[in-house]
C-alpha positions as CSV (number, residue, x, y, z in Angstrom):
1,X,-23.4,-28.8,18.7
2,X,-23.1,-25.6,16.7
3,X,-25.0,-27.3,13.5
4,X,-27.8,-28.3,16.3
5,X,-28.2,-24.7,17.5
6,X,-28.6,-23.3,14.2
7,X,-31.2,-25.7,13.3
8,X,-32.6,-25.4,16.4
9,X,-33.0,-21.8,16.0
10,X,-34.0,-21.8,12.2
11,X,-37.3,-24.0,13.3
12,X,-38.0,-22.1,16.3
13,X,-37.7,-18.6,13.3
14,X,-40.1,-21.0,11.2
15,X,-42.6,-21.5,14.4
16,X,-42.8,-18.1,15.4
17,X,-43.3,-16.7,11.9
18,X,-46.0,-19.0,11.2
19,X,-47.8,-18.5,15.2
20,X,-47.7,-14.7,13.6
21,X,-49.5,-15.5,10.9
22,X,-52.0,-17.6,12.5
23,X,-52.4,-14.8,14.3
24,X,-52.9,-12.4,11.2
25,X,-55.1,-14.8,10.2
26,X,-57.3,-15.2,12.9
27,X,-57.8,-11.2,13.2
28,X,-58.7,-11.2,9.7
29,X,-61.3,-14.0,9.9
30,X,-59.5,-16.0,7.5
31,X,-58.9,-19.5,8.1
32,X,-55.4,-20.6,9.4
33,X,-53.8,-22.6,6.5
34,X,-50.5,-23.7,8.6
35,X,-51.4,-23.8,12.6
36,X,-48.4,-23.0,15.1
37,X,-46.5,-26.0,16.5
38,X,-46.8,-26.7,19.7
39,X,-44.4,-29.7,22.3
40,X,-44.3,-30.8,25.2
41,X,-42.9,-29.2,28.4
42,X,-39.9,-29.7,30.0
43,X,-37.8,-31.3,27.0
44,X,-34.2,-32.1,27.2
45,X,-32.3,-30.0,24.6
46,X,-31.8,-33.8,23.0
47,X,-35.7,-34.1,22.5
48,X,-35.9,-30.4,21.1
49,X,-33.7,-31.1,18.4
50,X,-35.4,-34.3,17.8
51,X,-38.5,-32.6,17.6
52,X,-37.4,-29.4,15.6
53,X,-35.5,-32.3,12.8
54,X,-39.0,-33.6,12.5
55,X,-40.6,-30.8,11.9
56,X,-38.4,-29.4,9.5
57,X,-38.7,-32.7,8.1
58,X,-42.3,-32.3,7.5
59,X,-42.8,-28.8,6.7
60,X,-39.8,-28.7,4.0
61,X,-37.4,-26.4,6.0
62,X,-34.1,-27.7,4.1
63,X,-32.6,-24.5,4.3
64,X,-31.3,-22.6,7.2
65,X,-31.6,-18.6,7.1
66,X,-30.7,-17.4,10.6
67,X,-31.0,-13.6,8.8
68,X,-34.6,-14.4,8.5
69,X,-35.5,-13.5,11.9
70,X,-33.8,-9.8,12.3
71,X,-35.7,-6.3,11.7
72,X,-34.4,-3.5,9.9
73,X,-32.0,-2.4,12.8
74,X,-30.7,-5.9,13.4
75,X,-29.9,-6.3,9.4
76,X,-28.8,-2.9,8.8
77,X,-26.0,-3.4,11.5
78,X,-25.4,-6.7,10.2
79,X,-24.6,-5.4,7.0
80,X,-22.3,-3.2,8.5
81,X,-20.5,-5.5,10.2
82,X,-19.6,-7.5,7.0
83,X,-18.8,-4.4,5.3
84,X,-15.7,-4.1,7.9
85,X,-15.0,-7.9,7.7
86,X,-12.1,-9.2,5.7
87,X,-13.4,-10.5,2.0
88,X,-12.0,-13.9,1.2
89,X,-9.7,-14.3,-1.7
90,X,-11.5,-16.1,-5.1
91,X,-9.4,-18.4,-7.5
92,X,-9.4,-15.5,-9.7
93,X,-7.9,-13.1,-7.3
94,X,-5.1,-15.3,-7.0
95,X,-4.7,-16.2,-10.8
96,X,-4.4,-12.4,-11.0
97,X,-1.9,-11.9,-8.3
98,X,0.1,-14.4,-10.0
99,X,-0.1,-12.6,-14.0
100,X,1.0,-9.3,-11.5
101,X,3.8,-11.4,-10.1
102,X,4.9,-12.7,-13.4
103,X,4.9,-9.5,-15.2
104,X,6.9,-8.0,-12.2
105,X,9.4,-11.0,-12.4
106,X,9.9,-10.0,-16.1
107,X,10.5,-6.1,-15.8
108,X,12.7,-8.0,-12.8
109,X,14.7,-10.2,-15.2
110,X,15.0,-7.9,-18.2
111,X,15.4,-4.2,-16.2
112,X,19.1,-4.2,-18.1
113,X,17.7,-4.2,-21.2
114,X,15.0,-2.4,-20.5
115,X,16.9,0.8,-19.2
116,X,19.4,0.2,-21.7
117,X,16.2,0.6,-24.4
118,X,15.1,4.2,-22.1
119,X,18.7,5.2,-22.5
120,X,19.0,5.0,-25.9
121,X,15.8,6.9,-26.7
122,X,17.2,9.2,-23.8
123,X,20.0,9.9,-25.7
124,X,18.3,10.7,-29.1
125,X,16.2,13.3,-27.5
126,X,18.8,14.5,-25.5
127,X,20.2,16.0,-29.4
128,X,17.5,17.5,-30.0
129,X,17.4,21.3,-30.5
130,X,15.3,22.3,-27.2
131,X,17.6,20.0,-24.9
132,X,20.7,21.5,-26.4
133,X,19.4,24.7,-25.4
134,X,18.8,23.5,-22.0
135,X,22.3,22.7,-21.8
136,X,23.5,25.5,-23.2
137,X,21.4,27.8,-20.8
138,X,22.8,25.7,-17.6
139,X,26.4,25.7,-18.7
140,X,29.0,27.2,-16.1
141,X,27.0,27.3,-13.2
142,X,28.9,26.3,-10.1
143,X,27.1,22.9,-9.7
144,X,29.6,21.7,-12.2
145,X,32.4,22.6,-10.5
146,X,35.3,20.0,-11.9
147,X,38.5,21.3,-9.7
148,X,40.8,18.2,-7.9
149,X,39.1,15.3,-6.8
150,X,35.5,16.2,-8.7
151,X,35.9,15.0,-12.0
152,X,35.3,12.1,-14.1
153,X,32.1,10.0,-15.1
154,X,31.0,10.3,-11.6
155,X,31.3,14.0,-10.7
156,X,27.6,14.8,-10.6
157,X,27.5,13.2,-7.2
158,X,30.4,14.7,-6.0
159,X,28.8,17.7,-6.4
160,X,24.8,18.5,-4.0
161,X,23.6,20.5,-7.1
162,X,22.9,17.4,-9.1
163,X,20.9,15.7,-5.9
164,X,17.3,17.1,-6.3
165,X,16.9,16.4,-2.6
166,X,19.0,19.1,-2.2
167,X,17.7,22.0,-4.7
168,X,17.8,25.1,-2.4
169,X,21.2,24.6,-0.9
170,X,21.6,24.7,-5.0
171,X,20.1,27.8,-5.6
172,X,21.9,29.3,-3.0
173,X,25.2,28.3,-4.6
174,X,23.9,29.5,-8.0
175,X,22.2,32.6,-6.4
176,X,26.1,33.7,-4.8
177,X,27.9,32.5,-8.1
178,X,30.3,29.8,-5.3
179,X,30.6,25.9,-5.0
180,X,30.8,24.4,-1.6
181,X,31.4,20.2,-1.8
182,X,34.0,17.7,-0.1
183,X,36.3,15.9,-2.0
184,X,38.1,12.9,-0.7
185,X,42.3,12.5,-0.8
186,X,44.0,9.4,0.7
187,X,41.1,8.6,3.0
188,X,40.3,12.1,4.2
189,X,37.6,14.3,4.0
190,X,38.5,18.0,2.7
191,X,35.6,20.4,2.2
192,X,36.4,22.6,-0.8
193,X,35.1,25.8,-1.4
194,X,35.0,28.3,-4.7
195,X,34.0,32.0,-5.5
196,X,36.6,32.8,-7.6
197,X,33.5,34.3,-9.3
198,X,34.8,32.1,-12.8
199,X,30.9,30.9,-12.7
200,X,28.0,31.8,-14.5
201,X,25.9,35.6,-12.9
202,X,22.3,35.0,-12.7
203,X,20.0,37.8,-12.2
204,X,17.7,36.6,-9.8
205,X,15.7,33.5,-8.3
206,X,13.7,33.2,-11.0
207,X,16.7,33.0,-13.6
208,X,18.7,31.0,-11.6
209,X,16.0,28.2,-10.7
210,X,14.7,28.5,-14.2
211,X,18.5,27.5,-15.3
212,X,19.2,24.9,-12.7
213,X,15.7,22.9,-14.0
214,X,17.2,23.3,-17.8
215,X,20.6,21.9,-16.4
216,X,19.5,19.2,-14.6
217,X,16.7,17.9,-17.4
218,X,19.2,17.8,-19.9
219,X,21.8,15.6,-17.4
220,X,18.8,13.7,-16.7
221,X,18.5,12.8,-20.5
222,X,22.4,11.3,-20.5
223,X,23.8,8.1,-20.1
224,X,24.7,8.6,-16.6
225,X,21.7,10.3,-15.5
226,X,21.7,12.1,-12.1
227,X,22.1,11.1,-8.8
228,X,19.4,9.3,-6.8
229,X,18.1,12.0,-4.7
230,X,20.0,12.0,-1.0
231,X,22.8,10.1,-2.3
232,X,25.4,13.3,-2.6
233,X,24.8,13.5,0.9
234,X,26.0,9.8,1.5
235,X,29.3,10.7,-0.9
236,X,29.7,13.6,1.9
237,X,29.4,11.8,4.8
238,X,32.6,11.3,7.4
239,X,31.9,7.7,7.1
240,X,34.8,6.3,3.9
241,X,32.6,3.0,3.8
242,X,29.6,4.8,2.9
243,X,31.0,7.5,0.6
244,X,32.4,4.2,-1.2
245,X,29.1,2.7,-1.5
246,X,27.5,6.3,-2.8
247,X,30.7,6.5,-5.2
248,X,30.6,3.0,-6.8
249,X,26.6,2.8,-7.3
250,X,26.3,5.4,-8.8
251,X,29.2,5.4,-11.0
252,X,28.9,1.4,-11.7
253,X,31.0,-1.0,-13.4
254,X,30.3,0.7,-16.5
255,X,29.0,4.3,-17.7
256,X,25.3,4.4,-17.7
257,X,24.9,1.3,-16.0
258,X,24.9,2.4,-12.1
259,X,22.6,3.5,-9.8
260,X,20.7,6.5,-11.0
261,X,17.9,8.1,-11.3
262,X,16.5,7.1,-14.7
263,X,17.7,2.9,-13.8
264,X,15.6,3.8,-10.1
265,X,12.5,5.1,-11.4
266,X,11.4,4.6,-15.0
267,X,11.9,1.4,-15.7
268,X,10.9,0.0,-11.8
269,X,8.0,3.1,-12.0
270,X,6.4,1.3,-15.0
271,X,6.6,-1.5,-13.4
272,X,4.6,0.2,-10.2
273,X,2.1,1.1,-12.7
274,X,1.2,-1.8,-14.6
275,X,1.0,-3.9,-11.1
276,X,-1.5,-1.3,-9.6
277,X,-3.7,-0.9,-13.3
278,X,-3.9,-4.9,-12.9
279,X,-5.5,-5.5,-9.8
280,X,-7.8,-2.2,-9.6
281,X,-9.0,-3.6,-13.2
282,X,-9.5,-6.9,-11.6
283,X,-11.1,-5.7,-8.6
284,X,-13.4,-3.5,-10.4
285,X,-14.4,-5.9,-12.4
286,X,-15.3,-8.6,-9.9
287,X,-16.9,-6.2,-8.2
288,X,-19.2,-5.4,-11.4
289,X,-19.3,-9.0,-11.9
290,X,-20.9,-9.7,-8.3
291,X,-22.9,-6.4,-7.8
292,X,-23.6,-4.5,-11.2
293,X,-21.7,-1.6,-10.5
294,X,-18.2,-0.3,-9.7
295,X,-18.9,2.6,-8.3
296,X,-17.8,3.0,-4.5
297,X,-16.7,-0.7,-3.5
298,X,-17.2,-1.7,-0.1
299,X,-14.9,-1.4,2.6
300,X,-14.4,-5.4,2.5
301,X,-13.4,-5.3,-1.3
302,X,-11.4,-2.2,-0.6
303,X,-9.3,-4.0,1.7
304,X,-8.8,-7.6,-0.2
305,X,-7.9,-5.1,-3.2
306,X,-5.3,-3.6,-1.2
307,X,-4.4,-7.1,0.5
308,X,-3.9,-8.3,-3.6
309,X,-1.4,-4.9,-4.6
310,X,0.6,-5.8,-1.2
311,X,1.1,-9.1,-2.2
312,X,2.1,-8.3,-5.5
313,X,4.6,-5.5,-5.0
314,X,5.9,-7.2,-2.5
315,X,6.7,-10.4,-4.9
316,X,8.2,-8.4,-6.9
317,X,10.4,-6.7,-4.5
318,X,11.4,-10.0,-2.9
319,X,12.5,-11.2,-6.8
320,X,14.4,-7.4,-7.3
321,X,16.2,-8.0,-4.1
322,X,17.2,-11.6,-4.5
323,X,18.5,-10.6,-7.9
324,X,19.9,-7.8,-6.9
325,X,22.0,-10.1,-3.8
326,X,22.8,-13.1,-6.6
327,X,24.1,-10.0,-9.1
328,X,26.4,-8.9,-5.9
329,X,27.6,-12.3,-5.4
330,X,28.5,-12.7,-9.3
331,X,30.3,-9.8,-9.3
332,X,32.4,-10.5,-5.9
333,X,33.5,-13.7,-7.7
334,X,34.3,-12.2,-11.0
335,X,36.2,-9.2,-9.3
336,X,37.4,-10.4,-6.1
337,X,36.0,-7.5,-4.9
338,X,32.6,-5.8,-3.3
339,X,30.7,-3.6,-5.5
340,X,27.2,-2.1,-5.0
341,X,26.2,-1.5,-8.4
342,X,23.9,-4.6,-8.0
343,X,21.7,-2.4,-5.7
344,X,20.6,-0.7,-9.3
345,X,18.6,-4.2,-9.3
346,X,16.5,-3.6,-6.8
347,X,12.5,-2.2,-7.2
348,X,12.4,0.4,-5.3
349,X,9.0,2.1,-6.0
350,X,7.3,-1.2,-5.2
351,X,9.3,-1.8,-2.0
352,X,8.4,1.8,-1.2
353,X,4.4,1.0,-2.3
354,X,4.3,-2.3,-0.7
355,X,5.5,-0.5,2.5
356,X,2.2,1.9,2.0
357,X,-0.3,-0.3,1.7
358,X,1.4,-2.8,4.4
359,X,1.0,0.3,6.8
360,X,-2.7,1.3,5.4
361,X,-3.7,-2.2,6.3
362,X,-2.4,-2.4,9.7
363,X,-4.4,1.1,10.2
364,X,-7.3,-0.2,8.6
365,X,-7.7,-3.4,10.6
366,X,-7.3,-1.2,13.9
367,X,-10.0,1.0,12.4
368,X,-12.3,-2.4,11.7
369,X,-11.7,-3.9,15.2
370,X,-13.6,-0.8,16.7
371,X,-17.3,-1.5,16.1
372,X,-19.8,-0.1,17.9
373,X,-21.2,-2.3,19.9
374,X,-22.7,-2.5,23.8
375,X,-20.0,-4.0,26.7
376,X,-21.5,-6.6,28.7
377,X,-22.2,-3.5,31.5
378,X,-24.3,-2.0,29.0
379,X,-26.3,-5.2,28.8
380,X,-27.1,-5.5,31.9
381,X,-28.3,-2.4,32.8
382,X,-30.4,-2.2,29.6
383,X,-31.9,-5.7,30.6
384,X,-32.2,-4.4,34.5
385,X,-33.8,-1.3,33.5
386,X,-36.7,-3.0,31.1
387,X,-37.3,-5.2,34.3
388,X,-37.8,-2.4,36.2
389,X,-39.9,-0.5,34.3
390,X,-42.0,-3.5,33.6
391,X,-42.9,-3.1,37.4
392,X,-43.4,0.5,37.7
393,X,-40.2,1.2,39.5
394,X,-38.2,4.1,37.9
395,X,-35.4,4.5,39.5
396,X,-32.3,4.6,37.5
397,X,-29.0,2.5,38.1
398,X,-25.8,4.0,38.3
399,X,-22.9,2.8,35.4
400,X,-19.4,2.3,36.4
401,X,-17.8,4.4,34.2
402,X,-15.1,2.8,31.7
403,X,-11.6,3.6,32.3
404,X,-10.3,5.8,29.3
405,X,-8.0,4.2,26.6
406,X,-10.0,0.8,27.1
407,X,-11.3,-1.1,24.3
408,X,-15.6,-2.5,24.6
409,X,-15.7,-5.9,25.1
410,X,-18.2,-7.4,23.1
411,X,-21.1,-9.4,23.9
């Protein structure tokens, strides 16, 4: 039935276009070269597809261009409307999401060695001459505090002066020469607080944020890194379970080799990056490829490009966090115990830009769904109104108005 229609509806777009010309023709007292086509009246829609077969039969209308018969309006809206519409994914687009998947599942299988690699050039820098001032400029401050119950390789998240989610409770502690933390003893939480004035006098802000920045960048530089930002706050939590898990990722099952900053964000970062300089590459170049330019791409190719960087963050987040669970399992056997260092495993940055773009598409297919277009109300008036007028009669027609909050339904 539908490839009847469109047939039907082709010819009858062939007919009228050449009764127009006819007409042209006529006006212009030159001779008709292709006279209209006329039928019978009262045909079954069976005879009028007969009849239109035939006659594209004879006059060589193979192919069927619907398009054909709209104006300028009609195709302008039309265009549009496929700008908004969802562009199917090409054999290359999914080649490509595969190489992005691949390389993830790489930076996936080697992220030990790889943020053992950043480490080690980490640590050369970090003996340098300019880091070693750093340190030396950030030494004593209260954020280093190493009293009972805050030492060893795991003090900096013992202590919310290494969390950089926590920066101006920092300053403050720097700015009035004290430490405030919690330290933990058989189970309980103590708070613990110092300004025995044994710390480091700044002079003011300035000199006390400028020497927080130089402490932290060169703890950054060491093996052990600094916290991942908000974690300090799970260590301090009234919750044992959770300071546990705070505690043990970030100290891990060997120095260096925990949850931390550098093992959360360079190596899983680069990883980001290379993914998203993949498929914008690819997309701009399919859209060059297609069109000639890639300048401003269409909402369509906007959208599959951002369909193709969902997919492949999230493959790659699905491979972190399986390895991440088989690594958990591992060391529970080898142990006998629970310990969350595997969670140093897991891609965070492209869990966290998956998430992004999963939200931006949801928005943007809300956004898409609302076209402009007339309700079935607006229709009929329009229709009743042109029937009117055609009679003289000018008396308008009230509209119900539309309840607020209601989508158009679209005709």
């Amino acid at each position: 039935m539908t490839d009847s229609l469109e047939r039907n509806l082709d010819a009858l777009a062939h007919r009228i276009a050449d009764a127009h010309r006819a007409a042209d023709a006529t006006l212009a007292d030159e001779p008709v070269t292709t006279p209209p086509s006329t039928s019978a009246n009262g045909l079954s829609y069976e005879d009028i597809t007969e009849f239109h077969d035939r006659l594209r039969d004879e006059r060589g209308w193979s192919v069927i261009d619907l398009e054909s018969v709209l104006g300028d309006e009609e195709r302008g809206a039309l265009d549009r409307w496929r700008a908004r519409s969802r562009v199917r994914w090409s054999t290359r687009d999914f080649a490509m999401v595969a190489v992005a998947g691949l390389v993830g599942a790489a930076s996936v299988w080697f992220n030990g060695a790889i943020d053992g690699a950043v480490t080690k050039q980490f640590d050369e820098l970090a003996k340098s001459k300019r880091v070693r001032a750093w340190e030396a400029a950030g030494k004593r401050l209260p954020i280093d505090y190493m009293g009972k119950g805050f030492g060893g390789r795991a003090h900096r998240i013992k202590s919310g002066g290494h969390d950089l989610a926590r920066l101006f409770s920092t300053l403050r502690q720097v700015l009035d020469n004290e430490f405030v933390g919690v330290r933990w003893e058989y189970g309980e939480r103590i708070p613990v607080h110092d300004d025995s004035g044994r710390f480091r006098e700044v002079d003011d802000l300035p000199d006390a944020a400028l020497r927080v920045m130089k402490h932290l960048a060169a703890d950054f530089l060491t093996p052990m890194s600094l916290p991942v930002p908000g974690t300090s706050w799970l260590y301090e939590s009234h919750d044992e379970r959770t300071k546990n898990f705070a505690h043990h990722a970030y100290s891990g099952l060997r120095a260096g080799q925990g949850w931390n900053l550098r093992s959360a964000t360079i190596g899983p970062g680069m990883t980001t990056l290379v993914i998203e300089v993949l498929i914008r590459t690819h997309a701009a170049s399919e859209a060059y490829r297609e069109t000639g330019t890639i300048a401003g791409l269409s909402p369509g190719r906007t959208r599959k490009r951002t369909e193709m960087l969902l997919a492949a963050h999230a493959l790659v987040g699905a491979l972190s966090t399986g390895k991440a669970v088989a690594q958990l399992f591992a060391i529970e056997r080898d142990k006998g115990k629970f310990h969350p260092a595997a969670i140093r495993h897991v891609q965070f940055p492209s869990l966290l830009r998956a998430g992004v773009l999963a939200a931006g598409l949801l928005d943007d297919a809300i956004r898409a769904d609302r076209y402009e277009a007339s309700t079935w109300d607006d229709l009929v008036v329009t229709t009743t109104v042109a029937h009117q007028l055609a009679f003289g009669l000018t008396e308008s027609i009230p509209t119900a108005p539309r309840p607020s909050g209601t989508q158009p339904q679209t005709g």
